[in-house]
C-alpha positions in Angstrom: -201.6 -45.9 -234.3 -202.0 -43.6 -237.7 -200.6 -40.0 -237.0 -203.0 -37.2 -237.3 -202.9 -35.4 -240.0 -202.9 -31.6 -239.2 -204.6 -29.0 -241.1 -203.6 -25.7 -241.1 -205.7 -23.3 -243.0 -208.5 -22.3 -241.2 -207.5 -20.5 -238.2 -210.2 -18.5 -235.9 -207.4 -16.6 -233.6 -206.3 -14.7 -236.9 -210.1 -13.3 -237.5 -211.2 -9.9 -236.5 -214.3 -10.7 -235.0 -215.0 -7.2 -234.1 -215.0 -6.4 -238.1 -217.5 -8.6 -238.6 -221.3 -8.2 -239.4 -223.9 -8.3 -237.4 -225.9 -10.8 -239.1 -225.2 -13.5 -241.9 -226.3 -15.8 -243.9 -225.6 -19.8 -243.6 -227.1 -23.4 -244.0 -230.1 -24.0 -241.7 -228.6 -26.8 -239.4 -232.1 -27.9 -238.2 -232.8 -29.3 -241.5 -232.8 -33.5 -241.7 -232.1 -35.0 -244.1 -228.7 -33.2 -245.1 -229.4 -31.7 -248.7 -226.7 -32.4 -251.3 -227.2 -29.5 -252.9 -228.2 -26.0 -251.7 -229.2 -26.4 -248.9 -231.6 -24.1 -247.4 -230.2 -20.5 -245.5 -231.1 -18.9 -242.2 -229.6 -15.8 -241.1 -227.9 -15.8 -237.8 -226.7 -13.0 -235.5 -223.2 -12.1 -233.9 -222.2 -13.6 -231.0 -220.6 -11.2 -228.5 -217.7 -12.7 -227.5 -213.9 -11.5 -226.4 -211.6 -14.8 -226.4 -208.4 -14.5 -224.8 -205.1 -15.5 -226.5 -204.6 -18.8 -225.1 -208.9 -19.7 -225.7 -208.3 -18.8 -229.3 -204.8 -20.6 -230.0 -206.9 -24.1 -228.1 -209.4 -23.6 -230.8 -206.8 -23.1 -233.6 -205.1 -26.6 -232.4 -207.9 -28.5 -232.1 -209.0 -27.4 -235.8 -205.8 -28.2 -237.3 -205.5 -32.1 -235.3 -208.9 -32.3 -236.0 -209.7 -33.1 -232.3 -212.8 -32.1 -230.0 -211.9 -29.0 -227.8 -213.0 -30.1 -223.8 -213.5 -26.9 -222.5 -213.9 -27.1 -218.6 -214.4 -23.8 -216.2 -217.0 -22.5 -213.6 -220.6 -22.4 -215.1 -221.4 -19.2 -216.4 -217.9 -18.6 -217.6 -218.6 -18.6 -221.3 -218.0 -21.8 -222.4 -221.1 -22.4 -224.3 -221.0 -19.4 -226.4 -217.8 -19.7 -227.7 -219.4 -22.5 -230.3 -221.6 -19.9 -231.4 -218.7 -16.9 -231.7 -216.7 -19.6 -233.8 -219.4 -20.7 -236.2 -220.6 -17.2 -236.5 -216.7 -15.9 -237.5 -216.3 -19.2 -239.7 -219.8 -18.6 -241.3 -220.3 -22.7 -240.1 -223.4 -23.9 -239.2 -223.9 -24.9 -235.9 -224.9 -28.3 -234.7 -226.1 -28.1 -230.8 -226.8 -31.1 -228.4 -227.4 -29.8 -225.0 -226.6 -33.4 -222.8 -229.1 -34.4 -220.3 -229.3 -37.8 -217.5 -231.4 -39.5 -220.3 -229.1 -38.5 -223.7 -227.7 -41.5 -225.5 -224.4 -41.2 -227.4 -226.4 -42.4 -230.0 -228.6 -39.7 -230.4 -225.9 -37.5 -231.0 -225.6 -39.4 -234.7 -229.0 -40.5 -235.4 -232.9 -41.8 -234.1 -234.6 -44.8 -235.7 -238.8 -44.1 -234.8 -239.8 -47.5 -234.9 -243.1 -46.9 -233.1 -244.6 -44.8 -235.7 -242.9 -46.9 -238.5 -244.7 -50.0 -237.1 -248.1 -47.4 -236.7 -247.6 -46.4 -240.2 -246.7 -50.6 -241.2 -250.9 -51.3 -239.6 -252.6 -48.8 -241.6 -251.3 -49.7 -244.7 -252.3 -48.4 -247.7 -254.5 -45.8 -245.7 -251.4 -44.6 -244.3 -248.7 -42.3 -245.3 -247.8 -42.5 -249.2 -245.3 -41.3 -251.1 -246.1 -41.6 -255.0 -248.2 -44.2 -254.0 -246.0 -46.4 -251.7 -246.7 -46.3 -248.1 -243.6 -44.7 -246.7 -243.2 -47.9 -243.9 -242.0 -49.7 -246.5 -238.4 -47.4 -246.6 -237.0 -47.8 -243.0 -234.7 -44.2 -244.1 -238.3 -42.6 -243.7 -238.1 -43.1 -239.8 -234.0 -42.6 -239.6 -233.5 -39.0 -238.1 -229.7 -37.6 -238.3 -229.0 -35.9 -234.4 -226.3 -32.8 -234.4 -223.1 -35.1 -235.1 -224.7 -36.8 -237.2 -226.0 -33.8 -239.7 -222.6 -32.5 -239.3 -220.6 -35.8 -240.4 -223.3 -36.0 -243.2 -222.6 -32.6 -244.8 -218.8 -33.5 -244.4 -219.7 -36.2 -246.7 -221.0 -33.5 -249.1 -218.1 -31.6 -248.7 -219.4 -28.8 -246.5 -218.0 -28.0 -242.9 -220.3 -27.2 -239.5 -219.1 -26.8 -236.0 -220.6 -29.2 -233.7 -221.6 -28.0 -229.4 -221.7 -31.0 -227.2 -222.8 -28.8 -223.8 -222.4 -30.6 -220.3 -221.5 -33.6 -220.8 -221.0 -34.5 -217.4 -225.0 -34.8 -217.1 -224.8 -37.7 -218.5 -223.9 -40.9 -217.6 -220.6 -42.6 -217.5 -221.0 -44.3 -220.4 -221.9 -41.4 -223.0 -218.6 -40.5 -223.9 -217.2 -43.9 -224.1 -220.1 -44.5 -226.5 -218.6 -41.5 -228.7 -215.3 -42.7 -229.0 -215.1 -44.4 -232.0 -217.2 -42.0 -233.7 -215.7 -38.8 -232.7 -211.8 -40.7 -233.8 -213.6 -41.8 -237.3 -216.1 -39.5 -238.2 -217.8 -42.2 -239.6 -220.6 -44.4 -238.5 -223.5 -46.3 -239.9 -227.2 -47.2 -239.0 -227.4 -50.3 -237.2 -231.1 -50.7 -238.4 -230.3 -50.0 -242.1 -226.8 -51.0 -242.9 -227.1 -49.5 -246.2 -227.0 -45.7 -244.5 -223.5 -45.1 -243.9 -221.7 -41.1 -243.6 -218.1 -40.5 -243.0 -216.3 -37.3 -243.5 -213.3 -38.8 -245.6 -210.0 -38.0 -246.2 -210.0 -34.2 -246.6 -209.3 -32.7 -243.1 -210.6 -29.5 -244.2 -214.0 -31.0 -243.8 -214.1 -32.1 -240.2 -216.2 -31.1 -238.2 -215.0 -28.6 -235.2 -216.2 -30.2 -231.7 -215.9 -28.4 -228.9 -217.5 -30.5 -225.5 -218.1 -28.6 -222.1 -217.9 -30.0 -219.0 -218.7 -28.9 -215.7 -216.9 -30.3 -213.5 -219.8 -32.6 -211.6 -218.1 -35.8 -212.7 -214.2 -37.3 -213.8 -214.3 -38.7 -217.7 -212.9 -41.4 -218.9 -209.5 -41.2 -219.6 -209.4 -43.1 -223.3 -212.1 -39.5 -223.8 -209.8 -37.2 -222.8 -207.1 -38.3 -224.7 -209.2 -37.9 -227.8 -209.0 -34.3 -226.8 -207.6 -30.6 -226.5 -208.1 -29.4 -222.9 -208.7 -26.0 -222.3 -209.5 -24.3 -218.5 -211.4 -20.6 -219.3 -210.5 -19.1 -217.0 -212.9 -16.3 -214.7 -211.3 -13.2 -215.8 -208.7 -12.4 -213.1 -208.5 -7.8 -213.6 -211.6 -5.7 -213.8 -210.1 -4.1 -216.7 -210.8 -7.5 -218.6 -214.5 -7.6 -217.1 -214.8 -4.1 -218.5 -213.6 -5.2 -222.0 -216.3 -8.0 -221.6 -219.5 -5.5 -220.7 -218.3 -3.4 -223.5 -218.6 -6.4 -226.0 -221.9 -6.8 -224.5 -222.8 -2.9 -225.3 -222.7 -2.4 -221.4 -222.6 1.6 -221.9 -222.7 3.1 -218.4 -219.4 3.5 -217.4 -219.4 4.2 -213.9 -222.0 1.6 -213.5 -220.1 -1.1 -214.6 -217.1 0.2 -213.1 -218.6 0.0 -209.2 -220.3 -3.2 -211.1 -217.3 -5.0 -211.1 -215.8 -4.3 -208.1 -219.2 -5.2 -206.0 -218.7 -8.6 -207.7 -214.8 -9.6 -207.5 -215.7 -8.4 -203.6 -218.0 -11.0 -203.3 -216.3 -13.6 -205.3 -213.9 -13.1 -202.6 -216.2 -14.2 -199.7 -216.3 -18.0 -199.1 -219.3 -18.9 -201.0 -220.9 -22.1 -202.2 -221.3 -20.6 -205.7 -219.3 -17.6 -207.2 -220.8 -15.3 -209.1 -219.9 -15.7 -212.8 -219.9 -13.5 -215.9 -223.5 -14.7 -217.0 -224.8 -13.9 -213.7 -222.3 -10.8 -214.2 -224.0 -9.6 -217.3 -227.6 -10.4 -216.4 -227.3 -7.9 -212.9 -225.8 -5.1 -214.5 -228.0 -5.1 -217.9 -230.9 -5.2 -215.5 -229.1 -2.4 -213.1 -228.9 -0.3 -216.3 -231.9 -0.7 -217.7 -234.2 0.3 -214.6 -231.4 3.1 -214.1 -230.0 2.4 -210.5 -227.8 5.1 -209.2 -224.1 4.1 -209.0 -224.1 4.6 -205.1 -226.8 2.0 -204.6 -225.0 -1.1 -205.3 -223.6 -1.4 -202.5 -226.6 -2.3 -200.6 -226.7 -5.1 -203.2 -229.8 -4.6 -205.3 -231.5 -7.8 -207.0 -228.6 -9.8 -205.5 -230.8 -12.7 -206.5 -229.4 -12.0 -209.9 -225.7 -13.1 -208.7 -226.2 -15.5 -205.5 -228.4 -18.5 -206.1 -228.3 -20.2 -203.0 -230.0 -18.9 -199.4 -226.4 -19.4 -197.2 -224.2 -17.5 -199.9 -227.0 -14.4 -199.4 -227.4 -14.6 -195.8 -223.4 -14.5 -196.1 -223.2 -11.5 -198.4 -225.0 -9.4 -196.8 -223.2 -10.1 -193.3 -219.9 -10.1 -194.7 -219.9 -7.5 -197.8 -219.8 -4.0 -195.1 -216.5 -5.6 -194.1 -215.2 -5.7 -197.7 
């Protein structure tokens, strides 16, 4: 086994993140193929976003080993968004592949459409041309790059992305062994069209940053995980840490997110099926602020819809909560 080398000089726990912009420019990541040259722009917005000290040192390590960062946690704990908070304060483009029961590993690199090149193979010259040669004649013409493989493609033109792999325990058991190789390498090449082949190369400052979220619903393999850096986010345990996060999130009523908080860590403490979590967090009390509820409401637990989603964790709220 090679050792890794280890890369050292980008670091996203040393940026000020509140110092940044609200908005910026950088390379559209939807666009396929990969340009070699200037690529096209889309301006992007800041992601609010308050790391802790440990979340921010895991990201930091698995830049510099050039590893995927596994980020497991309850849902709704902010996993997901910290891909965007990293790109944004990297100025990266970000590659997103949100994992569902049907994703292939393979989709993750590329698609071959061999339906519509076949369609296109019928019609002939009738069909589509380029300069005058139908384009079923090219098999690239029907290859479509997915997120990783964009990302390992601009590597190969010496330009960086971040790459979000989101849940992937909704897949099947053998997605992530399917990504093994490719997420060691960062290399692969079309099976269809030998002749297509990206790799990232020897420059570690190029590799793409992976971060993979998992939920939980199902053990991965272990040859996976030891192609990773773990990392737990945690629920923040002190309401003055929820308070810091409703203030990133321009949260300005004070005493409202004040009685806020405590209404929730009261009801996190009941035995529930599912525990409210920051997203459901941030959704009740944007709405609570918006329509203007006085403070002294809450605790009759308006639009508790917004922060119980299951019909025995209500019922048991609403029993339970006067005793709190």
């Amino acid at each position: 086994m090679s050792k890794r080398s280890v890369d050292t000089s980008t670091k996203y726990s040393t940026i000020a993140y509140e110092s940044l912009p609200d908005s910026l420019e950088v390379e559209d990541s939807e666009v396929d193929p990969v340009s070699e040259k200037d690529p096209p722009k889309k301006k992007i917005y800041k992601e609010p976003y308050l790391p802790d000290k440990k979340l921010a040192e895991a990201v930091d390590l698995a830049i510099a080993l050039g590893r995927p960062l596994l980020l497991q946690g309850e849902p709704g704990c902010g996993k997901t968004r910290l891909a965007y908070a990293v790109a944004y304060a990297l100025g990266l483009p970000l590659e997103v592949s949100y994992i569902k029961s049907t994703s292939r590993a393979q989709d993750l690199l590329y698609t071959y459409d061999a339906v519509n090149r076949l369609y296109d193979a019928q019609l002939g010259a009738d069909g589509p041309c380029k300069n005058g040669i139908p384009l079923s004649r090219d098999i690239g013409n029907y290859i479509r790059l997915g997120p990783l493989g964009r990302a390992i493609a601009r590597a190969q033109y010496e330009r960086r992305s971040v790459v979000l792999i989101d849940e992937i325990d909704k897949a099947d058991l053998d997605f992530p062994n399917d990504l093994l190789w490719e997420l060691d390498r960062l290399e692969f090449r079309v099976t269809e069209a030998p002749d297509i082949y990206y790799a990232v190369g020897d420059n570690p400052a190029l590799r793409p940053i992976v971060f993979v979220t998992h939920n939980e619903e199902k053990a991965l393999p272990t040859a996976f995980l030891r192609r990773c850096i773990f990392h737990y986010v945690e629920f923040p345990q002190t309401e003055e840490l929820l308070q810091q996060v409703l203030a990133t999130h321009e949260i300005s009523n004070q005493q409202l997110s004040e009685k806020a908080i405590k209404v929730l860590l009261k009801l996190r403490g009941l035995d529930l099926s599912k525990r409210p979590g920051l997203s459901e967090l941030l959704d009740w009390v944007g709405y609570l602020e918006a329509v203007k509820t006085p403070v002294e409401e809450l605790d009759k637990l308006p639009y508790l819809g917004t922060l119980l989603k299951q019909e025995s964790d209500r019922q048991r709220a609403i029993t339970e909560y006067p005793k709190q």
